[in-house]
TORPAFI-680969 format. One line per 3 residues: their letters; for each residue x, y, z of N, C-alpha, C. Coordinates in pm, whole numbers, plus 32768, in hexadecimal, padded with zeros to 4 digits. Atoms other than C-alpha are relative to their C-alpha. Layout:
BEGIN
A = X,Y,Z,X,Y,Z,X,Y,Z; ...
//
This chain:
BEGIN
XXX = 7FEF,7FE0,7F73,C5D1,8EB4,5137,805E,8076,800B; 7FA6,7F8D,8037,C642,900C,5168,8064,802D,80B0; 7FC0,7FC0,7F73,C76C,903D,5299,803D,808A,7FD6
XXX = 7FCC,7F81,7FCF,C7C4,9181,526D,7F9D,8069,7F92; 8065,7FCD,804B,C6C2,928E,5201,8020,8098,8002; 7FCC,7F5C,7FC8,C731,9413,51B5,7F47,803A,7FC4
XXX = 807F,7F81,8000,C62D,9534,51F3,804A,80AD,7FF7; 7FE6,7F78,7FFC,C681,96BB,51BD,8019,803A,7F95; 7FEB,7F8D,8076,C6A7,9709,506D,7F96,8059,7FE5
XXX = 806A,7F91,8024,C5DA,980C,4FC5,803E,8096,7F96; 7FA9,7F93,808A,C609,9960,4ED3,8000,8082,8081; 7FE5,7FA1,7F8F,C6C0,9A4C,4F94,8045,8066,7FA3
XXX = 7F9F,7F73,8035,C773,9BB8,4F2B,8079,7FEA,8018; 7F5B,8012,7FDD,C8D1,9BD1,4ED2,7FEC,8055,8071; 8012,7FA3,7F8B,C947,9C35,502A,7FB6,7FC9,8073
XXX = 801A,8044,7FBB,C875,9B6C,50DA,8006,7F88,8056; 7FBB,8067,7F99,C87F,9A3F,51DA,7F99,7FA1,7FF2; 802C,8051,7FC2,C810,9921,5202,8040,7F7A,804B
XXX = 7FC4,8064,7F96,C80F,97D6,52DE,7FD2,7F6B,7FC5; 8038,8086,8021,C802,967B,5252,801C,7FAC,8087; 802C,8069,7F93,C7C6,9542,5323,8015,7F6D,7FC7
XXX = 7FF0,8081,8021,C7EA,93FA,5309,800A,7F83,8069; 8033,8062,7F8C,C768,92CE,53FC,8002,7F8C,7FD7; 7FDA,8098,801D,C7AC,916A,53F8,7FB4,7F8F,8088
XXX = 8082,8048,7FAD,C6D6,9075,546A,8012,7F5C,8006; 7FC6,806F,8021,C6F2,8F08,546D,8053,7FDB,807F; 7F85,8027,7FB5,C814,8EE1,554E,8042,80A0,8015
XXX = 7FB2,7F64,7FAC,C912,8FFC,55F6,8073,7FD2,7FA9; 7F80,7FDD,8072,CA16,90A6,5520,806B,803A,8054; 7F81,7FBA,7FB3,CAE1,90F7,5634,8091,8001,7FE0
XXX = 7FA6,801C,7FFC,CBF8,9035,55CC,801C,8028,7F63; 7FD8,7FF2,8084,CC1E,90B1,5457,7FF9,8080,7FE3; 7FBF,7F70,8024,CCA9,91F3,53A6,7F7B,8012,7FD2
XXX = 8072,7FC7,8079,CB8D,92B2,5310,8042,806D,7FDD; 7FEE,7F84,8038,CB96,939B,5233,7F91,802B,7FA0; 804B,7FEF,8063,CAFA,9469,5107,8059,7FF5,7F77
XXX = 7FB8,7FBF,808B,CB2F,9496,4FAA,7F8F,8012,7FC2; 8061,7FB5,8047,CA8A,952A,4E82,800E,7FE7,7F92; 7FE4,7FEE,80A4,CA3E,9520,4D09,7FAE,804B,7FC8
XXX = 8038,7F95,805F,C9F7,9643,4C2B,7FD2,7FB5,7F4A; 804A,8089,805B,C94C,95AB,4AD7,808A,807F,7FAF; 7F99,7FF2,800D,CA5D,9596,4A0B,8097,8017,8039
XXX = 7F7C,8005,7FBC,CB5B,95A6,4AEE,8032,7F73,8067; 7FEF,804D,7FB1,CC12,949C,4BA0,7FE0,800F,806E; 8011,7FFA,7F60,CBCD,941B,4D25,8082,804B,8035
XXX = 7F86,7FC8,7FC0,CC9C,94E8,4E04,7FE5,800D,80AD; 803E,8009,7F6F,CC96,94B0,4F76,8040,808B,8036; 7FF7,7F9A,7FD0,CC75,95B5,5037,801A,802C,80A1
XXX = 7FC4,7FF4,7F34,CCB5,9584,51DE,7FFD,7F8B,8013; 8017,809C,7FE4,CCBE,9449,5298,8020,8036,80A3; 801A,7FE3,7F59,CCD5,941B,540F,8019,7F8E,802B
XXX = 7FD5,807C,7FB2,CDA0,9302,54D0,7F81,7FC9,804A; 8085,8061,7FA3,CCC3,9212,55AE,805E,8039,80B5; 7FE9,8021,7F62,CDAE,9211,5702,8036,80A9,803D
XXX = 7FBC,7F9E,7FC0,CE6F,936B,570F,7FA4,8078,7FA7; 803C,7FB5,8075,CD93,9447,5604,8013,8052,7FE8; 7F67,7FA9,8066,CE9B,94C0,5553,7F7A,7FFD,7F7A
XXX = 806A,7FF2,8046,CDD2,9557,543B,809E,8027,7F51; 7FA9,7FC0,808D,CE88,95A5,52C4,7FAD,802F,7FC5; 8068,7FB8,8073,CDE3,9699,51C1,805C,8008,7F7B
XXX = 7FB7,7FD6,80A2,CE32,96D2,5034,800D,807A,8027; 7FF5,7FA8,7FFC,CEE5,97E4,500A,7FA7,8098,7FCD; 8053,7FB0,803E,CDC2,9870,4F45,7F7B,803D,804E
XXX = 8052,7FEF,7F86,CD11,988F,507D,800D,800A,8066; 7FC2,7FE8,7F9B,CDE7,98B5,5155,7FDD,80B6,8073; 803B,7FA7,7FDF,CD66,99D1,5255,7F7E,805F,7FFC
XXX = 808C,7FB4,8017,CC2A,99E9,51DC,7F87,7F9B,803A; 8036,8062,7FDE,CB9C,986B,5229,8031,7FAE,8074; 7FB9,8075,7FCB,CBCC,97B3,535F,7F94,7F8D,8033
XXX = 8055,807B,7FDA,CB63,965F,53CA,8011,7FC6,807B; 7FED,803E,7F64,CB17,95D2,5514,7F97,7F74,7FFF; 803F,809E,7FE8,CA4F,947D,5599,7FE1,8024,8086
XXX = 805A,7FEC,7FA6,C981,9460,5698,7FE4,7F6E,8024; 8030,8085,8014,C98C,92DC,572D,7F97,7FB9,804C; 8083,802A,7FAE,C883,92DC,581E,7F63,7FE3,7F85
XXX = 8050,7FE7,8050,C7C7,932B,56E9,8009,7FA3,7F5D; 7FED,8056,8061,C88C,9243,55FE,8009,8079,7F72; 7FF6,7F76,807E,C8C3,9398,54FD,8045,8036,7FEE
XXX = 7F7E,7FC5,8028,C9A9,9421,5467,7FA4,80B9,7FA6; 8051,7F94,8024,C936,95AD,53DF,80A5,8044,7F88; 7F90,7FBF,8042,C9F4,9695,52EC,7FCF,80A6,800F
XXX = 8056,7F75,7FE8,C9A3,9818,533F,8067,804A,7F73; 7FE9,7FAE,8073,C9EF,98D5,51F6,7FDB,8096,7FEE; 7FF3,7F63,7FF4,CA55,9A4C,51EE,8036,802B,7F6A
XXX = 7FCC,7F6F,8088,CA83,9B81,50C3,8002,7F80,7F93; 8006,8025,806B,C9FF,9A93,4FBE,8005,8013,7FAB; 7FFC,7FA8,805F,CA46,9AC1,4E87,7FBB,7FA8,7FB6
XXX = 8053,8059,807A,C978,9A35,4D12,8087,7F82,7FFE; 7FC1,8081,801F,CAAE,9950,4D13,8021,7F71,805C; 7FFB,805B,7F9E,CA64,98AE,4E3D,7F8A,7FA5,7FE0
XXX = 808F,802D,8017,C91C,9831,4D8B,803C,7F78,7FED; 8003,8091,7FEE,C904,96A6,4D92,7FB2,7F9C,8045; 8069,804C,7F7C,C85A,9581,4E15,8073,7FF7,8072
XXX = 7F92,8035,7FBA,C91C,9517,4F61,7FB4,7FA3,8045; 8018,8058,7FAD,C923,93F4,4FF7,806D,7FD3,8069; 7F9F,802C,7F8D,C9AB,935F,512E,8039,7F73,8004
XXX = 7FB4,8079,8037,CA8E,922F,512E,800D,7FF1,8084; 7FE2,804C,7F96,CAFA,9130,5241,8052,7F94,800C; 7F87,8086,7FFA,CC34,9044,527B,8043,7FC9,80B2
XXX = 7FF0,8018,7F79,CC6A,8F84,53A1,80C2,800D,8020; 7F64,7FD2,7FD7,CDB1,8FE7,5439,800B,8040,80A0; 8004,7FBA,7F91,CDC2,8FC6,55B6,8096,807C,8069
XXX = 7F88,7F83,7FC8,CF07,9087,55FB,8073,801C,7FC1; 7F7E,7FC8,806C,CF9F,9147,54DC,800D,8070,8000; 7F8F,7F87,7FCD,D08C,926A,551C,7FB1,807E,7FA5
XXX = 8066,7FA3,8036,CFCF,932F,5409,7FB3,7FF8,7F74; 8066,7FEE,806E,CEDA,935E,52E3,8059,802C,7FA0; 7F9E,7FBC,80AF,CF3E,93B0,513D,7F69,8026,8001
XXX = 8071,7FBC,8046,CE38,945E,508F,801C,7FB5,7F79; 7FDC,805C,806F,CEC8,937B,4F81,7FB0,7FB1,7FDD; 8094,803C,7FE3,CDD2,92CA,4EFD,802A,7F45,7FE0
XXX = 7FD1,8082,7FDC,CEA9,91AE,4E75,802D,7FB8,8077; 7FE9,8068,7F7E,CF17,9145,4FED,7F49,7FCA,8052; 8070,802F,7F84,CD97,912A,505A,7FB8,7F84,7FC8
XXX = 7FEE,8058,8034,CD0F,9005,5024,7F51,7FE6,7FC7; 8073,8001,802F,CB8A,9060,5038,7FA1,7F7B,803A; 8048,8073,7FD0,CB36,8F67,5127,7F77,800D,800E
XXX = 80CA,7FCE,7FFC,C9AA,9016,5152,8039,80A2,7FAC; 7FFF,7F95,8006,C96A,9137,509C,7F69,8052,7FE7; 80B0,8009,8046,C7F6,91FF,505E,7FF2,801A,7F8D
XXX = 8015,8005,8064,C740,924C,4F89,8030,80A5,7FB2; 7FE7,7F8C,803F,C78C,93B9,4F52,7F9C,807E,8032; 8066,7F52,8003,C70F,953F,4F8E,7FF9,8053,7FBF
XXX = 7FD3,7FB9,804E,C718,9615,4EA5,8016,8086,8049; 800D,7F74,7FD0,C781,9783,4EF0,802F,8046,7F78; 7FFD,7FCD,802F,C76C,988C,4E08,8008,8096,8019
XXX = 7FAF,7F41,7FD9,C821,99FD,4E12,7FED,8059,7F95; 8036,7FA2,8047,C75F,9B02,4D4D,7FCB,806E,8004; 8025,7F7C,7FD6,C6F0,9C3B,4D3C,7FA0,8011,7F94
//
């Protein structure tokens, strides 16, 4: 049973943009942090934004900081990540994560505080030329 499903990866040019997605179904995620994170093969998970539920206070890795931001959408139950000036080291699957948390002050990109209450299955995006 799949609650949360990402869409938008694809092979894009360093330099390029794209927009992932991610929709949850089942029940409403209003009340829980989402976020993303990512894994490069061979490389550890590393989360990458997240996005409060009540005030959406958003946090980014610093490795992405100004280039990726993340917003939600709750009429729509979605959380999105719009990704700018990609580079090959942004390549990875990403997936979107979900922890219920109805009113916390703000998000880690940490990956040990999340707890992974839903997460999908994954998108891949790839940054090549």
């Amino acid at each position: 049973q799949l609650h949360l499903v990402e869409s938008g990866g694809g092979l894009v040019q360093p330099g390029g943009s794209l927009r992932l997605s991610c929709v949850g179904s089942e029940f409403s995620f209003d009340d829980y942090i989402m976020g993303w994170f990512r894994q490069a093969p061979g490389k550890e998970r590393e989360g990458v934004s997240c996005i409060t539920s009540n005030l959406r206070r958003t946090t980014s890795a610093d490795s992405v900081k100004g280039r990726f931001t993340i917003s939600r959408d709750f009429a729509k139950n979605a959380v999105y990540l719009e990704m700018n000036s990609l580079t090959p080291e942004d390549t990875a699957v990403y997936f979107c994560a979900a922890d219920w948390a109805p009113s916390p002050v703000v998000c880690s990109t940490t990956l040990d505080k999340w707890r992974f209450d839903f997460s999908g299955q994954g998108t891949q995006v790839t940054v090549s030329s």
